[in-house]
Each structure stands twice: as C-alpha cells, then as structure tokens.
Steps between C-alpha positions, in 0.01 A plus 500: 500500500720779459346830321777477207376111435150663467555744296664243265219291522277773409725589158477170429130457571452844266741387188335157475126716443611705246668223331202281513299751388775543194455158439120550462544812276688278255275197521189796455729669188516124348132372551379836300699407241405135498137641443584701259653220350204271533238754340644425165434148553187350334468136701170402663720272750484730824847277603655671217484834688676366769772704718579550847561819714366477846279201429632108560485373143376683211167622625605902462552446129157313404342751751622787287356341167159436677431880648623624124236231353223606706314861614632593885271684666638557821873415520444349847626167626503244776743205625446285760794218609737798376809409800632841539401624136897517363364200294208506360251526202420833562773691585670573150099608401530789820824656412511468150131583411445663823178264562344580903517198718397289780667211668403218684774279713479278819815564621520842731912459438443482131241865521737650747763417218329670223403764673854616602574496133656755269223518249208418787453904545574565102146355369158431573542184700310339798578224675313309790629200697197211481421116509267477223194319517206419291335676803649788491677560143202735377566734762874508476466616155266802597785623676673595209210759420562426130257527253305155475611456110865431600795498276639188605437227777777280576475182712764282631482379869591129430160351652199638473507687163164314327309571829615837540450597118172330532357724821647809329147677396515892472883556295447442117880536438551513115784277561578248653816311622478169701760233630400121401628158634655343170539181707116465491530476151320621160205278544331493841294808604639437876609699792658436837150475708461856699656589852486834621854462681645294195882478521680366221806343692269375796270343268741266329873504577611491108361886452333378187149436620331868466245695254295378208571348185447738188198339414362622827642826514318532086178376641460725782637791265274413212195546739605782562500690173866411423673369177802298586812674254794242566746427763862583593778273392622397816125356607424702753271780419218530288317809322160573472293813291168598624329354227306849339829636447652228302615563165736429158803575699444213769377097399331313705659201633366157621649354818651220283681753292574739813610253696904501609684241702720681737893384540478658881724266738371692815397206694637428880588159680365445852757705652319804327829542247480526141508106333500649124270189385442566119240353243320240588636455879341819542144345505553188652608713803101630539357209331199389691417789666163638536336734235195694390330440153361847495213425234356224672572619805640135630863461659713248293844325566815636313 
C-alpha cells in the first residue's frame, strides 16, 4: 500500500469521526429539547415520555422523566450487556446530564471499540470486559468504585438477568432498568432455569428463549425494595423506583397493566439467519422448553 493510498485512508478515517460526532451533537441538541418538551407534560404513563437518542427504543425519554421525578443523589450509573455503548440506555444520560459511568460487556472487540471512541476520553466512563456471573457480579460492580446508592442500574444480558438481579446485594441503585422476555408472558412468574455460561443462540436456535418474564423480573425487584413504574412500548424494558423515593409524579403499576407484547421479529432459522417469525409463531418456536417458576422454586414446561 502506497503512502498516498494511506494518507487517503487516514482523511477518510478522520472526516467520518467528526461527522459522526456531528451527527451526535444534533441527536444531543434534539433530545434536550425533547425534555424540555416533556416537562410540560402532566401524564403518569412513563411511555408517554418516550424518545430515543442513543438508546434502542424510547428508554432515554422515560429515563429523563424518572431522574426529574425522583431525588439523585449521586449521578452515577451502570450498564451491563451495553455492545460497544454507541447504543444504549445510558449514554444520552452521560453526555447530556454528564452522569459518571461504568460498563460491563463480554465482548473484548466490543470494549476495545468503545474505548477507541471520540467521547470515551471526554467523560467519566469505565469500562471492563467480563462474563457475568451470579458468582462473580458483586465484585464486578465494586470496580466501578461508585458510591453504593447508585443512580441507575441497568441490566440486559439476554439470559441470566433474574439471577443476576437477584445475587446483586451491596448497590441500592435508585433506579432501575431491566430487559424482560415478553414471550413468557404477563402471567407466569418464570425464568429460563440458571446457567452460568448461558448463551441465547446455543440454547435454542430461534434466539427467543432468554431472560424472565416481567412477572419475574417484578418479583425479584419488589423484594428488593423496588416499585415497578411501567414499561417501554416496544416490550422490552421495564422501570423500577426504589420504593422510599416514590412519589405523586410516578404511579405504581401492576404487571398486568405494565405488561407490553413486543412486535420484535429477531428470531433465526437453523442456519443461524434471521426467520422474522411474528406473533404467535414467535412462541411456538420455544414452546416446550424448560423453565423456572421462581416463587416456588419448581422448573415448569413452556
């Protein structure tokens, strides 16, 4: 490769960073006033706060109406399952409210990634690559030498969340954002039974088999000191207040009314590509596989 090819390379390499970070200087511009926007709003439907920056779906926007709801003590957050962080629930809450954070992915590519990026040196961000495990999650987290009354704790790592959530014992985040199974349903208080090595696309070839239902994911929480606040629209995520901070500004919701069928056609055919099986064909493609009834402890049949 020739020296003039290089230096091309390099130009190229160097305008597509600053217009990425452009890009994310207008998307920041537009989610402030989005939350200005939502302030004057007087709904106590958290989806109605809904608007995406950084995050997948609308998490940033119901995010923003729960830390202006509540009393942050220490703006402080941590993700685990983040990828390489460009997408994520916390991201917009780091470089728009300049919140300190910590970072959790198994994937070395994926922290390598986010660590070569333009904003990586530009806040308060650490990031560690780790498996998590039950085992082990309590002393991942004292890594981030945060304060034990956390801003946020976000958990998405398509497998183990009830089990992890569950061994968590030290962080008393004040709030709290965790992935749920919709294909489990509104009803059963179930969970895929616990593996340390879980892998979503080894365990069942349809991707869909993974996580808890929300009824699990509520149970778990509510022992925990935690008031369940709604869910997202697309059924993915739901939101959680540590329960002495709760007040007029938030309501309280029951699984039933919380509860959100998601439209997601991610699941994959034998060959490992994507079969976009919607509805109903969606659960048939996991139905009787193992699970755990986490209250009475017994494993059931999907």
């Amino acid at each position: 490769m020739d020296n003039s090819y290089k230096d091309q390379l390099y130009n190229l390499g160097k305008t597509m960073k600053y217009l990425f970070m452009e890009i994310d200087h207008i998307k920041i511009s537009q989610g402030k006033i989005l939350s200005e926007l939502n302030k004057k709003k007087n709904s106590k439907n958290i989806q109605d706060y809904e608007f995406k920056v950084f995050s997948q779906w609308g998490e940033d926007g119901i995010i923003q109406k729960i830390i202006d709801s509540i009393e942050i003590k220490n703006k402080t957050f941590i993700e685990f399952g983040v990828g390489d962080f460009f997408e994520s629930n916390c991201r917009f809450l780091m470089m728009h409210n300049n919140w300190s954070g910590f970072v959790i992915d198994s994937s070395e590519k994926m922290i390598e990634m986010l660590k070569r990026a333009y904003f990586y040196w530009k806040y308060n961000l650490k990031s560690i690559n780790a498996f998590i495990y039950k085992e082990n999650i309590n002393n991942l987290l004292l890594k981030s030498e945060f304060d034990f009354d956390l801003g946020l704790l976000s958990i998405d790592i398509d497998g183990n969340d009830y089990y992890i959530l569950e061994a968590i014992s030290q962080y008393k985040p004040r709030i709290l954002v965790v992935e749920y199974n919709s294909l489990f349903g509104s009803k059963r208080n179930i969970s895929i039974p616990y593996t340390p090595d879980f892998n979503r696309t080894k365990a069942n070839s349809s991707n869909l088999y993974f996580g808890a239902s929300l009824g699990a994911i509520t149970y778990i929480a509510k022992k925990k000191g935690y008031i369940l606040v709604g869910s997202n629209s697309s059924g993915v995520n739901a939101f959680y207040v540590r329960k002495d901070l709760m007040n007029k500004k938030l309501n309280e919701k029951s699984v039933k009314e919380a509860y959100t069928i998601s439209k997601l056609r991610e699941s994959r055919d034998e060959s490992g590509k994507l079969s976009y099986l919607a509805e109903e064909k969606r659960l048939k493609a996991i139905k009787g596989t193992e699970v755990f009834n986490v209250i009475n402890k017994k494993k059931e049949i999907l």
